[in-house]
C-alpha positions as CSV (number, residue, x, y, z in Angstrom):
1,X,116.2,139.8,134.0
2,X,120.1,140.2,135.1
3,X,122.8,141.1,132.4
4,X,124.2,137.7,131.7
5,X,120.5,136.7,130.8
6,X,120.2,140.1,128.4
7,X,123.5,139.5,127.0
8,X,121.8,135.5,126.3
9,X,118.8,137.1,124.7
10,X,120.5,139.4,122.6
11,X,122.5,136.5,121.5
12,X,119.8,134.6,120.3
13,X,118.1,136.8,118.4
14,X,121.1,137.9,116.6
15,X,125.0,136.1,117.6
16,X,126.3,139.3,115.7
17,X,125.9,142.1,117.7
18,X,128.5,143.2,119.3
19,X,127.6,143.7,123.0
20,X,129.7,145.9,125.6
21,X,128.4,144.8,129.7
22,X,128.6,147.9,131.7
23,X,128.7,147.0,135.7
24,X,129.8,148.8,138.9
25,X,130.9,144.7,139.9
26,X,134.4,144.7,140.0
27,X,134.8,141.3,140.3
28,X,137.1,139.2,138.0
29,X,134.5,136.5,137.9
30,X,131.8,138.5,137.0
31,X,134.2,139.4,133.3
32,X,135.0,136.2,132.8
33,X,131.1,135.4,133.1
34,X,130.4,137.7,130.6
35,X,133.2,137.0,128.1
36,X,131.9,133.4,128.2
37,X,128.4,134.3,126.8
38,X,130.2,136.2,124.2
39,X,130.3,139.7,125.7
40,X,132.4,141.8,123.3
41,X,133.8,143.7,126.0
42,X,133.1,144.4,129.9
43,X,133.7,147.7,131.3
44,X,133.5,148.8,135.3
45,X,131.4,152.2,136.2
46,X,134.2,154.4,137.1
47,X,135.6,157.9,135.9
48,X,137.3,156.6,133.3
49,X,134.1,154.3,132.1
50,X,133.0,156.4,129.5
51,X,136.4,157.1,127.9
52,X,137.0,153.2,127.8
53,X,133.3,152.8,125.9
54,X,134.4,155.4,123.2
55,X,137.8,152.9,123.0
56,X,135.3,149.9,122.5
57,X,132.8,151.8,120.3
58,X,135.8,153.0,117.7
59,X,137.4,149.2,118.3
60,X,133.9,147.8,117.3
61,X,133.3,149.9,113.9
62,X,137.2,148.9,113.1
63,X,136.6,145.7,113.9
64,X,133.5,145.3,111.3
65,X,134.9,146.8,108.6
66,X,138.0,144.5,108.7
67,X,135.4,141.4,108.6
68,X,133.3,143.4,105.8
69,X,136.5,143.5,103.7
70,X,137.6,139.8,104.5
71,X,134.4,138.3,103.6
72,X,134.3,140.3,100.5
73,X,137.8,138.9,99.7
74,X,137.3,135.1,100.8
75,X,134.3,135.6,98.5
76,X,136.5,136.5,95.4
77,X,138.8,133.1,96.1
């Protein structure tokens, strides 16, 4: 099974996870690919790979916590 098909899977069983695609294609088309199945974020193997994932990974948990509050708000309307 390739990464777009993964990324499918993962997707189905729950649309909610937040899914970063780690690949050594460097290829434009390849991102766009995986932003289109709803990729959270794609990230190239290089040196600097693993500096960008702790980026994502603190982006993520900000990013949840900002929904957690919103919903808890919308739900007070």
């Amino acid at each position: 099974m390739n990464g777009i098909r993964t990324l499918d899977e993962i997707k189905k069983f729950n649309a909610d996870i937040p899914v970063i695609m780690l690949s050594q294609q460097d290829k434009i088309e390849v991102a766009v690919s995986c932003m289109h199945h709803k990729a959270f974020d794609y990230v190239v193997k290089s040196e600097t790979a693993f500096v960008r994932l702790q980026k994502i990974i603190t982006t993520i948990f900000h990013y949840k916590k900002m929904k957690e509050e919103l919903d808890w708000y919308m739900g007070k309307m």
